[in-house]
DONU-93285 format. One record per residue (C-alpha): x, y, z; residue number from 1; residue in one letter. Coordinates in steps of 0.001 Angstrom, whole numbers, plus 500000, padded with zeros to 6 digits. Layout:
# DONU-93285
{px=X | py=Y | pz=Z | num=NUM | residuo=A}
...
//
This chain:
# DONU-93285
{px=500000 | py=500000 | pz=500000 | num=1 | residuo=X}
{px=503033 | py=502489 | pz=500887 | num=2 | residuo=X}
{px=504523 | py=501882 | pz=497656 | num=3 | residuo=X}
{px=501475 | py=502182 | pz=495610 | num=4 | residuo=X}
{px=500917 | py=505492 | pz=497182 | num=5 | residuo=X}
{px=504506 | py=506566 | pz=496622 | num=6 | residuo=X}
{px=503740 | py=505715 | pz=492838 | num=7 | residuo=X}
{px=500455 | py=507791 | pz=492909 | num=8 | residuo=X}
{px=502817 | py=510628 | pz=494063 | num=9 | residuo=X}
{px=505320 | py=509940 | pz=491975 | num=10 | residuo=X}
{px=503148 | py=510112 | pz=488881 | num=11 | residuo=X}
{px=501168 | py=512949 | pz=489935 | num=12 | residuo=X}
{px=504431 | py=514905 | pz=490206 | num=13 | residuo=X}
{px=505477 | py=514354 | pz=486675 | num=14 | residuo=X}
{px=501943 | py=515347 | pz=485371 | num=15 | residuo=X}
{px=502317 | py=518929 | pz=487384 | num=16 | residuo=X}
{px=505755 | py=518903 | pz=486649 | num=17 | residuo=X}
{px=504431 | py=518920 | pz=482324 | num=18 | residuo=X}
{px=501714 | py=520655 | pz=483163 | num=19 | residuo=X}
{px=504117 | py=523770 | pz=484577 | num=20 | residuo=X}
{px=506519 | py=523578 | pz=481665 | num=21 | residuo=X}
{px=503847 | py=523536 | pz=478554 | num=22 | residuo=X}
{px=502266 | py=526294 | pz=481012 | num=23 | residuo=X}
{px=505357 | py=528057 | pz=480528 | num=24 | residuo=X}
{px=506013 | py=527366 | pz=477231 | num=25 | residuo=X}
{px=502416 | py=528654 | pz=475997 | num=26 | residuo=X}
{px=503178 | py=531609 | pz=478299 | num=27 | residuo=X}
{px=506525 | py=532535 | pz=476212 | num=28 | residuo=X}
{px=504321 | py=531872 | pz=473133 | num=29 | residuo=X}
{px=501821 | py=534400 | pz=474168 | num=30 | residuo=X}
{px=504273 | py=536579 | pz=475314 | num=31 | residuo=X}
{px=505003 | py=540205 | pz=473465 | num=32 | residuo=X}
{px=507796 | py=540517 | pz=475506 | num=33 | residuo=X}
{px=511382 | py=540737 | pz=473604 | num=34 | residuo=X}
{px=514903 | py=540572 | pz=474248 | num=35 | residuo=X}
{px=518090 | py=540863 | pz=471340 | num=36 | residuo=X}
{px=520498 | py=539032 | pz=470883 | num=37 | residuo=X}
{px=523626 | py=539099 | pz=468908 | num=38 | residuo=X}
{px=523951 | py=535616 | pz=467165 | num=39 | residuo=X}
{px=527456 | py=536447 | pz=465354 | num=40 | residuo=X}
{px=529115 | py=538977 | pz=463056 | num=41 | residuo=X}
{px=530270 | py=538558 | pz=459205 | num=42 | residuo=X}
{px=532920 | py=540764 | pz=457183 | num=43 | residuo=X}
{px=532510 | py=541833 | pz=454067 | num=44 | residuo=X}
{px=535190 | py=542911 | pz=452132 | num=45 | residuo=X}
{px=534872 | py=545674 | pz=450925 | num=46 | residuo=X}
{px=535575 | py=549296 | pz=451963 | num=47 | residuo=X}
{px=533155 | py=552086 | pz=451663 | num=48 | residuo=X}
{px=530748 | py=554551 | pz=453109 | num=49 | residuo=X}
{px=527487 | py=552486 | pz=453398 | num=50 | residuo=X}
{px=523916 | py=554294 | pz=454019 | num=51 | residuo=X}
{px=522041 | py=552348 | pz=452423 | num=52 | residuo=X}
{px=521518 | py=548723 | pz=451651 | num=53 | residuo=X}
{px=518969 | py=545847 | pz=452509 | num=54 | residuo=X}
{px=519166 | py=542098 | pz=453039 | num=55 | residuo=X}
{px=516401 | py=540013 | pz=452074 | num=56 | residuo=X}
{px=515803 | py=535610 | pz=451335 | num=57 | residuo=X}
{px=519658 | py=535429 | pz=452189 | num=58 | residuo=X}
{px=521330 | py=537818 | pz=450479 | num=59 | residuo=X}
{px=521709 | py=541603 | pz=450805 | num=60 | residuo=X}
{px=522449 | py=544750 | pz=448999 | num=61 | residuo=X}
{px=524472 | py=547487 | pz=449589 | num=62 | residuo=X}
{px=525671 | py=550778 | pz=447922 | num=63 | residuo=X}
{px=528629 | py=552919 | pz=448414 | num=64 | residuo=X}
{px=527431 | py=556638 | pz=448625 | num=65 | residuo=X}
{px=530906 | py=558235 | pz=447586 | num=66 | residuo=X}
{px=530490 | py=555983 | pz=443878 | num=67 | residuo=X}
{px=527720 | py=554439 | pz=441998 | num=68 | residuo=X}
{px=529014 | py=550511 | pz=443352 | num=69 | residuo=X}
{px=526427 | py=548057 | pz=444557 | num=70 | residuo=X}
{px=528005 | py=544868 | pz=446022 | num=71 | residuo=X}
{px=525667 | py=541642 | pz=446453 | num=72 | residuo=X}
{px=526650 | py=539680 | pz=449451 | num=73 | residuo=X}
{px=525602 | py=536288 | pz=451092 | num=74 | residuo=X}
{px=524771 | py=535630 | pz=454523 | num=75 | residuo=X}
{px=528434 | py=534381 | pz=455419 | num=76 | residuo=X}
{px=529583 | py=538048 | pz=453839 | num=77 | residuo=X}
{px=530704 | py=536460 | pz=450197 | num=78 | residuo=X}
{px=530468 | py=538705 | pz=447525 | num=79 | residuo=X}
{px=528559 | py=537369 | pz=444855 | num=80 | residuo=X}
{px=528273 | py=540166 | pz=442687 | num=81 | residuo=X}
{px=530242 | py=543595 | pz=442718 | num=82 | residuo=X}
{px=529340 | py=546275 | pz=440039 | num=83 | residuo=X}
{px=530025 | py=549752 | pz=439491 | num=84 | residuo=X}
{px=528193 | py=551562 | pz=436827 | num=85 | residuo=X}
{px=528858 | py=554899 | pz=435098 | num=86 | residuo=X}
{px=527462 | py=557788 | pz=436392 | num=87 | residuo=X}
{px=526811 | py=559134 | pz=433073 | num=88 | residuo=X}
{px=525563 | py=557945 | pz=429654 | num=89 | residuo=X}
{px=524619 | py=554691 | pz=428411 | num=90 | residuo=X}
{px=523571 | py=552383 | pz=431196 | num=91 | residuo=X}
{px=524756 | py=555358 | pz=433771 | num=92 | residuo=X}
{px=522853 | py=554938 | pz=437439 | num=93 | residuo=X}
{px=523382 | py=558046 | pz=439764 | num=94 | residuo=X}
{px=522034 | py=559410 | pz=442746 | num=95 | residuo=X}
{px=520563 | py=555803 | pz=443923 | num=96 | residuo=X}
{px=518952 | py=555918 | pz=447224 | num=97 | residuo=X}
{px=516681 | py=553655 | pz=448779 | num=98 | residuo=X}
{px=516943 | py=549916 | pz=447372 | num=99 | residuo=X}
{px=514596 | py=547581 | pz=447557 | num=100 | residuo=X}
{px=514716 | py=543207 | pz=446717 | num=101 | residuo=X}
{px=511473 | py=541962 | pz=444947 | num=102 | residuo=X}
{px=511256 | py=538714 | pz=443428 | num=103 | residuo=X}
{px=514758 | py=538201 | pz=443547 | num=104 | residuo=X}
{px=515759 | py=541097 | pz=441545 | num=105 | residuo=X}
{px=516043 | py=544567 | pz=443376 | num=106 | residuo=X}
{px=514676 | py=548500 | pz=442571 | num=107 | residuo=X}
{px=516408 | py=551600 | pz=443396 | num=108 | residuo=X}
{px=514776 | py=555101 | pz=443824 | num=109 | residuo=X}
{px=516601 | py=558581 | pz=443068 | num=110 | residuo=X}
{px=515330 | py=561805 | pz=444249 | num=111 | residuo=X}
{px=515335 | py=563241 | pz=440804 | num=112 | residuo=X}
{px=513779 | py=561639 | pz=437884 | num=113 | residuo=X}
{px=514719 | py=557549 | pz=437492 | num=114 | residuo=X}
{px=513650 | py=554378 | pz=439256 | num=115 | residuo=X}
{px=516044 | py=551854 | pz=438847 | num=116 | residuo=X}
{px=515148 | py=548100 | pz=438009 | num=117 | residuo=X}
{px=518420 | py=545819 | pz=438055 | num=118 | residuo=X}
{px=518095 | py=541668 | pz=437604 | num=119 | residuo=X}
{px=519634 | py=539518 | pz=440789 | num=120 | residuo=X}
{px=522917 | py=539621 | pz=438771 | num=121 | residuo=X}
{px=522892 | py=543362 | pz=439197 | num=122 | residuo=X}
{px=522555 | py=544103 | pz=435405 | num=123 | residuo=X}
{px=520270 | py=547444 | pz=434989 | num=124 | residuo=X}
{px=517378 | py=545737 | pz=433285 | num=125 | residuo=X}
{px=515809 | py=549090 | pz=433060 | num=126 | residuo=X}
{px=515129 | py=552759 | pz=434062 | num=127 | residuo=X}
{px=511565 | py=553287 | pz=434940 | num=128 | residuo=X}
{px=511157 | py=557172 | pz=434090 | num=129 | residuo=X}
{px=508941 | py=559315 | pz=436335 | num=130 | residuo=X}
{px=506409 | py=561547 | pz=434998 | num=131 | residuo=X}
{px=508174 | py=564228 | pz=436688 | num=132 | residuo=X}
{px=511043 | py=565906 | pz=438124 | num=133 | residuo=X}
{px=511700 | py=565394 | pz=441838 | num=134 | residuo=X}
{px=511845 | py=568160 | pz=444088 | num=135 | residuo=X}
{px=513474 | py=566308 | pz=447392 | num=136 | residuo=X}
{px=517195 | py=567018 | pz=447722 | num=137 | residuo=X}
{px=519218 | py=564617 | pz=449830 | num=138 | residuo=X}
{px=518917 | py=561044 | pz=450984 | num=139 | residuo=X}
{px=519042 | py=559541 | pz=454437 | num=140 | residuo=X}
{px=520346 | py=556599 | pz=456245 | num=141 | residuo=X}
{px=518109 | py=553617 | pz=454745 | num=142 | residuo=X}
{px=514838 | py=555182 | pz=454756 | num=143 | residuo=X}
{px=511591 | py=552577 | pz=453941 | num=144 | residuo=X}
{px=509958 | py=554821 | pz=451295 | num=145 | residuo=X}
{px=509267 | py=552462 | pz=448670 | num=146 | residuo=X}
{px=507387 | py=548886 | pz=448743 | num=147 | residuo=X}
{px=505520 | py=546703 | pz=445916 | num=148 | residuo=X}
{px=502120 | py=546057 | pz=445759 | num=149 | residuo=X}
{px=499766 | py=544606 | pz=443012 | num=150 | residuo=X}
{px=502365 | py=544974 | pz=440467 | num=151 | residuo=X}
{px=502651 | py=548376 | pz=441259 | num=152 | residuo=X}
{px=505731 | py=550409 | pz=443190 | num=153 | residuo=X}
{px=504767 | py=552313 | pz=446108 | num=154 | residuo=X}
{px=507227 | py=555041 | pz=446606 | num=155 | residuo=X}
{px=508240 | py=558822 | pz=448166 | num=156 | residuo=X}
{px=508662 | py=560417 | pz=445244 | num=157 | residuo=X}
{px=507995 | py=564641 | pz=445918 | num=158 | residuo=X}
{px=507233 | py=567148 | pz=443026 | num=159 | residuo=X}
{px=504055 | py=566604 | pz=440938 | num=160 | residuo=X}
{px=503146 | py=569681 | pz=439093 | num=161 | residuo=X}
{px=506486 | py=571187 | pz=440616 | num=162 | residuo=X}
{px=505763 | py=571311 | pz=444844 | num=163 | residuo=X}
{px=508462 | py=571314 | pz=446751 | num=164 | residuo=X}
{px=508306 | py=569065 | pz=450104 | num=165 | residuo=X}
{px=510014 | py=572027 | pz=451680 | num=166 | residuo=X}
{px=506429 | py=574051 | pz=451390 | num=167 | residuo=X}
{px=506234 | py=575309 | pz=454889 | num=168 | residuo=X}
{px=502404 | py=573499 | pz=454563 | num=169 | residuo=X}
{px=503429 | py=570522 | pz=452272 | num=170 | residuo=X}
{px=502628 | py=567541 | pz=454825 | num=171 | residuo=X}
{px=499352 | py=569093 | pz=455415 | num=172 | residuo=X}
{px=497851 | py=570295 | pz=451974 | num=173 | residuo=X}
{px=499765 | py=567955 | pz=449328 | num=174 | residuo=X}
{px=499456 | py=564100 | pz=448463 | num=175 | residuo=X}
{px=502636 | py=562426 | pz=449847 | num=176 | residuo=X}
{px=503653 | py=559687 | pz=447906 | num=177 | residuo=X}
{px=503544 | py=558452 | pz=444102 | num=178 | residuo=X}
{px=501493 | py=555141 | pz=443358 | num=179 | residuo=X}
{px=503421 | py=553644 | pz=439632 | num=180 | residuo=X}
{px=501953 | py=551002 | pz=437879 | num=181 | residuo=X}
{px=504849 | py=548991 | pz=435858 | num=182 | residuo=X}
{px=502307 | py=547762 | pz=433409 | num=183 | residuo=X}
{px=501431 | py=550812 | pz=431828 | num=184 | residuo=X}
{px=504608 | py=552951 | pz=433147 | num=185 | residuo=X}
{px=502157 | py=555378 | pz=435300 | num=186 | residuo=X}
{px=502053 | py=557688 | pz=438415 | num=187 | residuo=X}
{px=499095 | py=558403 | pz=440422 | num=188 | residuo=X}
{px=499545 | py=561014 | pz=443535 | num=189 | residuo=X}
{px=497946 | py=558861 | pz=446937 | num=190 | residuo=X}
{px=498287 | py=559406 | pz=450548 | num=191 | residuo=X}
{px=497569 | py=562527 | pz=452693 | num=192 | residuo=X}
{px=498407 | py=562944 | pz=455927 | num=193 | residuo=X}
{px=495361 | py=562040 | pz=458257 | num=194 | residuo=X}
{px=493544 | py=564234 | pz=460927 | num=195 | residuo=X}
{px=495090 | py=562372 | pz=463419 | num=196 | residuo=X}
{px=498618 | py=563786 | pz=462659 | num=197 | residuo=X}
{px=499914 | py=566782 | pz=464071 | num=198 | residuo=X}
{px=500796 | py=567672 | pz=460544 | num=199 | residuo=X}
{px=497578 | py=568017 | pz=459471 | num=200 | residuo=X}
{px=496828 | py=571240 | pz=461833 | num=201 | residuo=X}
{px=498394 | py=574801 | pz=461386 | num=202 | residuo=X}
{px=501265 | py=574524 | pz=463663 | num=203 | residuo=X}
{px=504953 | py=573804 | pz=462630 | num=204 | residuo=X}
{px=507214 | py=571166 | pz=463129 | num=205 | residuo=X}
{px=510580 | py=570118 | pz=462322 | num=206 | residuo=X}
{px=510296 | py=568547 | pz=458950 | num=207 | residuo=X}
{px=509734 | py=564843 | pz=458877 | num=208 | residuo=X}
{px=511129 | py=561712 | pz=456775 | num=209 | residuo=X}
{px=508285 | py=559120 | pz=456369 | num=210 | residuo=X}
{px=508796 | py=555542 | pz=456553 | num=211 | residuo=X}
{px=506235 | py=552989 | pz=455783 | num=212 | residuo=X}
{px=505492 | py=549012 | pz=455097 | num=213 | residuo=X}
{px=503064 | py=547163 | pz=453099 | num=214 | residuo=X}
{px=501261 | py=543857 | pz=454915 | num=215 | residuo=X}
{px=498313 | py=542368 | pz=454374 | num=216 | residuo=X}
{px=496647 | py=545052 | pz=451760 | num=217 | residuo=X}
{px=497437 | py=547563 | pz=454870 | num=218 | residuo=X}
{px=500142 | py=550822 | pz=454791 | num=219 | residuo=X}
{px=501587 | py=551688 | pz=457512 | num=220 | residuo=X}
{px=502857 | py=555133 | pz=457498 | num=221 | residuo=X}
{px=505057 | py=556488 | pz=460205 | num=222 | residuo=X}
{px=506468 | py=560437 | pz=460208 | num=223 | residuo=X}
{px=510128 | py=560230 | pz=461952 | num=224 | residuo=X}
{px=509217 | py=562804 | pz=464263 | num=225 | residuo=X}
{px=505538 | py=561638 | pz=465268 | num=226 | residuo=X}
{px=505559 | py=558784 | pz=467676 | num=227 | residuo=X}
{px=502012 | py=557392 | pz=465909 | num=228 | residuo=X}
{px=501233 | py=554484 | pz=463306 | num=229 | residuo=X}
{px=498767 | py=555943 | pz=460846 | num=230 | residuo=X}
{px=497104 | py=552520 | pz=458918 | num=231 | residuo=X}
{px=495562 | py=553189 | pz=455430 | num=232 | residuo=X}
{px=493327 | py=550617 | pz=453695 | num=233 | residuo=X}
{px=494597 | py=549761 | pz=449551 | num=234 | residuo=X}
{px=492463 | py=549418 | pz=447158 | num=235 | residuo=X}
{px=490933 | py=551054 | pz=444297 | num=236 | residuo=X}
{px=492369 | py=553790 | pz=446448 | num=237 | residuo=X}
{px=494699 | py=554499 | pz=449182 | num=238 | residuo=X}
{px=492722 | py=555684 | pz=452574 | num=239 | residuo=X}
{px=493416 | py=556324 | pz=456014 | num=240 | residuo=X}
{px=491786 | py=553692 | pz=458558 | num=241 | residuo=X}
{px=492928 | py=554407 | pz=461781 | num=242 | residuo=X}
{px=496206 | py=555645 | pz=463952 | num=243 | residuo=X}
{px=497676 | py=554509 | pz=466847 | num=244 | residuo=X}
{px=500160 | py=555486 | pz=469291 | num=245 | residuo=X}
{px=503402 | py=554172 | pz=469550 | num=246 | residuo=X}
{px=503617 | py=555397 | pz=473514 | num=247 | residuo=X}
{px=507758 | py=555173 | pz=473849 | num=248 | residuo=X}
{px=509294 | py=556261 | pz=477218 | num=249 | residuo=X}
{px=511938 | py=558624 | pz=475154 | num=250 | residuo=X}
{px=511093 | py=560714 | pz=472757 | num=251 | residuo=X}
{px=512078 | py=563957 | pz=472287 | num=252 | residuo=X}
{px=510835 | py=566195 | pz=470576 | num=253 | residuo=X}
{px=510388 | py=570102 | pz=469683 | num=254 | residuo=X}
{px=507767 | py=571356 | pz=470486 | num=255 | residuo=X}
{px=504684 | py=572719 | pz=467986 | num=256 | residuo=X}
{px=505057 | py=576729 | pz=467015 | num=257 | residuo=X}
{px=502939 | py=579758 | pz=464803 | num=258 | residuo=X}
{px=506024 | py=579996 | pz=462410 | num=259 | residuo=X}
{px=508127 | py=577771 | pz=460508 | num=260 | residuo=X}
{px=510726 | py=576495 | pz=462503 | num=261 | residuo=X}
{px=514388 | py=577586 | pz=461423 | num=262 | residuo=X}
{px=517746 | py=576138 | pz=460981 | num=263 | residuo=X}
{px=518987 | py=577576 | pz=463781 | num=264 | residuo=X}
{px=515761 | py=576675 | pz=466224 | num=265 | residuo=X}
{px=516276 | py=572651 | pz=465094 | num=266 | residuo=X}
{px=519952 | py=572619 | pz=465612 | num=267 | residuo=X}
{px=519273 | py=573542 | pz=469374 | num=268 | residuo=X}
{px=518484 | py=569758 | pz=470176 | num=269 | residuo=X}
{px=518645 | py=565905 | pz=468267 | num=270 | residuo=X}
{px=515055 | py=565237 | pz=467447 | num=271 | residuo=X}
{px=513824 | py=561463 | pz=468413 | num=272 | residuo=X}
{px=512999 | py=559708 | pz=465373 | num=273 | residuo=X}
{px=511796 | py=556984 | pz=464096 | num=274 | residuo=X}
{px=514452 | py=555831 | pz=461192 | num=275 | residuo=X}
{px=512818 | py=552629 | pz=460135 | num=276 | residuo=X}
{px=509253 | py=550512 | pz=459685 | num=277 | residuo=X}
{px=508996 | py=546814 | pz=459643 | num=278 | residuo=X}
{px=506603 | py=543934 | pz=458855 | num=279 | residuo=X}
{px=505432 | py=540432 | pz=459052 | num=280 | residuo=X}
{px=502189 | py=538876 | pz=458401 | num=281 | residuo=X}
{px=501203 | py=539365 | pz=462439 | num=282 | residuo=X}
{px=503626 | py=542294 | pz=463255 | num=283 | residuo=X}
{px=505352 | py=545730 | pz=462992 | num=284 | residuo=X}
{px=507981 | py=546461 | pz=464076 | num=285 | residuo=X}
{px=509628 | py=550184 | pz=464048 | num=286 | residuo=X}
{px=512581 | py=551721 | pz=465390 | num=287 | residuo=X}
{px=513711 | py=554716 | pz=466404 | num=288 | residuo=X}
{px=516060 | py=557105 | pz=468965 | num=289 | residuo=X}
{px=514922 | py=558843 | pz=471796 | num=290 | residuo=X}
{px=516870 | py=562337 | pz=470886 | num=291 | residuo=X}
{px=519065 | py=564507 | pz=472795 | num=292 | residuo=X}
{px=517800 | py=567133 | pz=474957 | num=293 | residuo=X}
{px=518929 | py=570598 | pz=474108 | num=294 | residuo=X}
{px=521691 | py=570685 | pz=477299 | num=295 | residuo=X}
{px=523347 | py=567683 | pz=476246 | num=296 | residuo=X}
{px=523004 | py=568724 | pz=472655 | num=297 | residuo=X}
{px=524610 | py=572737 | pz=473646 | num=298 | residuo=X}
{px=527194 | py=571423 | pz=476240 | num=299 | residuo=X}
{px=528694 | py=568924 | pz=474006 | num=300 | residuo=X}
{px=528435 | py=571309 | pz=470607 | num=301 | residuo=X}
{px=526620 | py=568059 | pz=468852 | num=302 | residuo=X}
{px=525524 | py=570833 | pz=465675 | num=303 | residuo=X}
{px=529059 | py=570418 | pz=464552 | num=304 | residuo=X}
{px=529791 | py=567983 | pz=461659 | num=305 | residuo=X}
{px=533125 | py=566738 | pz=463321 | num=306 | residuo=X}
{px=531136 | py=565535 | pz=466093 | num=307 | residuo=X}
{px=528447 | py=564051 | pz=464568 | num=308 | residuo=X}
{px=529715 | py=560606 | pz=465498 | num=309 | residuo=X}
{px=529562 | py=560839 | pz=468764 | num=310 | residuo=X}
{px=525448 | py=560893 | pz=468378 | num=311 | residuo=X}
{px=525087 | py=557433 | pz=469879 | num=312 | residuo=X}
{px=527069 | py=558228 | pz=473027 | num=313 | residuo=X}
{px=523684 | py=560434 | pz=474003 | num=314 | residuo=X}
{px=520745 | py=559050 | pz=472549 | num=315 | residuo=X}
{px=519102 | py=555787 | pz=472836 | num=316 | residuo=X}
{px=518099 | py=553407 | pz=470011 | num=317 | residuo=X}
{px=514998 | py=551817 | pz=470403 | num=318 | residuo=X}
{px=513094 | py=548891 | pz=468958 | num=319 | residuo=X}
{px=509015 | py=548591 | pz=469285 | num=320 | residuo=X}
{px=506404 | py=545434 | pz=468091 | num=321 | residuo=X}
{px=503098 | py=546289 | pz=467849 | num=322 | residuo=X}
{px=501758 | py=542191 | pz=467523 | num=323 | residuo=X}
{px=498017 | py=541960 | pz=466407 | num=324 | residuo=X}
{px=495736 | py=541533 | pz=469313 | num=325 | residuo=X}
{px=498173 | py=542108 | pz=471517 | num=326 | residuo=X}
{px=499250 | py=545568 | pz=471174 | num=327 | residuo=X}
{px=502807 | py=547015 | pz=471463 | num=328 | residuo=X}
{px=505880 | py=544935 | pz=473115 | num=329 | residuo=X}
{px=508394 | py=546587 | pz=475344 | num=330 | residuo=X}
{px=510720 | py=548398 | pz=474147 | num=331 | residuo=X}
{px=514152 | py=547001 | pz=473550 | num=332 | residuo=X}
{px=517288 | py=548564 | pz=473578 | num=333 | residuo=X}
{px=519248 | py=548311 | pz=470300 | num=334 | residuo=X}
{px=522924 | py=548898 | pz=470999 | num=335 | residuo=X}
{px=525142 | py=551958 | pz=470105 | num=336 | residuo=X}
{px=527533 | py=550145 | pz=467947 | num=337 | residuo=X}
{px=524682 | py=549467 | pz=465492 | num=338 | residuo=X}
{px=524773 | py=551761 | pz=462790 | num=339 | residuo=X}
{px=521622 | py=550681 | pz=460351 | num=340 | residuo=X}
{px=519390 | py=547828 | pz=460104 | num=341 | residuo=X}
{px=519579 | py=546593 | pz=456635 | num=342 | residuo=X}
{px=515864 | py=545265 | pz=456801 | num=343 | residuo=X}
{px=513943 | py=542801 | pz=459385 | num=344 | residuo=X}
{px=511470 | py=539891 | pz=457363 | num=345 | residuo=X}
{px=510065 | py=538492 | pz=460428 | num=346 | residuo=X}
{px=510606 | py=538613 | pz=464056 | num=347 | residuo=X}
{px=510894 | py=535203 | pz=463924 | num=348 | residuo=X}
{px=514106 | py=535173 | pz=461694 | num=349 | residuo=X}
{px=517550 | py=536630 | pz=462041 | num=350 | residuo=X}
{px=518732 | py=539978 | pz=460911 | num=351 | residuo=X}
{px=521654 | py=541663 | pz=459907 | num=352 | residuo=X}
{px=522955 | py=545296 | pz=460811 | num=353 | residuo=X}
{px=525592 | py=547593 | pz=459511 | num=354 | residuo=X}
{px=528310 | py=547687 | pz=462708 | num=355 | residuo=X}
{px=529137 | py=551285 | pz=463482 | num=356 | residuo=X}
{px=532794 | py=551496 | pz=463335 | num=357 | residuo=X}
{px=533120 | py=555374 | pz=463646 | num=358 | residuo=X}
{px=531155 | py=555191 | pz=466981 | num=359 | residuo=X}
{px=534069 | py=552366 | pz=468216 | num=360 | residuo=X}
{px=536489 | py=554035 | pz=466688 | num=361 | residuo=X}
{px=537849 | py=551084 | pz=464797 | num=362 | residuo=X}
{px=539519 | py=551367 | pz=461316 | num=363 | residuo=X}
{px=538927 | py=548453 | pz=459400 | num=364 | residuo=X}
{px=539362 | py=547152 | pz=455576 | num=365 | residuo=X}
{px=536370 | py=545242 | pz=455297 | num=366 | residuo=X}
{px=532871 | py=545787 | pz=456280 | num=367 | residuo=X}
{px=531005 | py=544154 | pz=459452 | num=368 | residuo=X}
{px=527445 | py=543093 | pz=459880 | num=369 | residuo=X}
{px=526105 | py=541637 | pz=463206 | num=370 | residuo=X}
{px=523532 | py=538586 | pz=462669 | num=371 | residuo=X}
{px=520562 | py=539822 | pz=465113 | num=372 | residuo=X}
{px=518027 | py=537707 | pz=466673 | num=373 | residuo=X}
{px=514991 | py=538813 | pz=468497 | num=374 | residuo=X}
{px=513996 | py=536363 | pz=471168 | num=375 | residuo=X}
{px=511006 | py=536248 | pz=473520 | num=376 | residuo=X}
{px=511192 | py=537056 | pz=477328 | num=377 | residuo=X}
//
């Protein structure tokens, strides 16, 4: 009897003992709670000045601003393909910004006139003309202003009928982006900025970059210095559904005035911003800094170019899931030596990041990626 009791125990143990663990394992399932982690690091070499670039089905893309050079890389940091084109006549590519994979050959956009189309052997298969002149001057680090969707390219394109997206009112009284169709080689203007923006009012603001993502027949538009995801519905047109707040713990911002704010009045801090917009079937995911308050920013005379590189030493790098149902994760610290994200497919896959050698103050003659990993808590 004692040792059919002790068996009873025994075995009633081991069921509470499963029960706990599949308890905690639907628990971590469930969770929206997320840690990184840095799986490893790969060189590729080849020396340049990269600020732009994505990485996408195992293989990424990157361009060197100072020539027209993209270099096609594997996930161990081989270069597959390395070709520099001529920046004028025949075949010429120039002033290539944002790139972009899609079915397993990749676009480029300029801020001027061209959209680039090259093949996955990096031959420009063709140059997919604009209606119109662009009137945006300047890239930035990696923006996500161009996506596909229904055979058509999604894409920040300023300057129909010759506006300027440096309009003191341009966010709130213009169309924002260009919709082209590459069957018939058209633009359509789509996209305002919705009443729940504080572009859309009569107060300025420092000028914004917009980001965005395309999931599920759903845009997701973010403004760099707006902590909100606006969602617009696609369709037969492009329209605004809903917004909702990101809610970081840092983000700093200046605040809303009567007149246009200056030069001068934006170089008095480091805006937070949100630098870029990511997507899976069941997620977004967006990062951004927190800024630099206007002490830090004065005391350590951050407006000069010299010390631009010392940026990360003061602001914080954020990264922010918004799951469906669920809502928004925590918010998880990305680390200084990170430079740019190249681009995130899933948050169930790894990733790969430019490493910010400046910031470490390491000279190197290759280029190094970490392999990121997002893990739940």
């Amino acid at each position: 009897m004692i040792r059919f009791k002790i068996i009873i125990l025994v075995i009633g143990a081991l069921i509470f003992g499963c029960s706990e663990r599949n308890k905690d394992s639907q628990d971590i399932a469930d969770s929206n709670e997320w840690e990184l982690v840095i799986l490893d690091s790969i060189q590729v070499g080849f020396l340049a000045d990269i600020r732009e670039g994505t990485f996408s089905n195992g293989i990424g893309l990157i361009k060197d601003i100072s020539s027209s050079t993209l270099i096609k890389f594997d996930s161990l940091g081989n270069i597959l393909v390395k070709k520099e084109f001529p920046k004028e006549g025949p075949g010429s590519v120039t002033m290539l910004e944002t790139l972009l994979e899609h079915n397993g050959g990749f676009f480029g956009t300029t801020s001027f006139k061209n959209i680039y189309h090259f093949d996955a052997d990096l031959n420009l298969k063709e140059s997919l003309e604009m209606p119109f002149s662009g009137e945006a001057r300047g890239g930035a680090y990696n923006r996500r202003n161009i996506a596909v969707w229904d055979e058509k390219i999604l894409l920040w394109y300023p300057g129909r009928n010759g506006i300027s997206p440096y309009l003191d009112c341009f966010y709130r009284d213009y169309t924002l982006l260009e919709l082209y169709d590459l069957k018939t080689k058209s633009s359509i203007p789509v996209v305002r900025t919705p009443p729940s923006s504080k572009f859309s009012g009569d107060d300025f603001f420092g000028r914004p970059y917009i980001n965005f993502t395309i999931e599920n027949d759903s845009l997701y538009l973010t403004f760099s210095n707006e902590p909100i995801l606006h969602i617009y519905a696609l369709g037969d047109s492009i329209l605004w559904e809903r917004s909702i707040d990101i809610n970081p713990i840092d983000f700093k911002l200046l605040p809303g005035q009567k007149t246009p704010v200056t030069y001068e009045e934006s170089m008095k801090m480091n805006e937070a911003q949100i630098h870029g917009i990511y997507s899976d079937s069941n997620n977004i995911i967006v990062t951004y800094y927190g800024g630099i308050d206007e002490d830090t920013f004065v005391n350590n005379n951050l407006k000069e170019r010299e010390n631009f590189f010392r940026y990360p030493e003061f602001r914080k790098n954020y990264l922010k899931i918004y799951r469906v149902g669920k809502g928004w994760s925590n918010e998880v610290i990305l680390p200084s030596k990170i430079k740019l994200i190249l681009n995130i497919e899933s948050v169930d896959k790894s990733f790969y990041a430019l490493r910010d050698d400046d910031y470490l103050g390491e000279e190197q003659d290759y280029i190094t990626f970490y392999k990121l990993q997002l893990v739940k808590k």
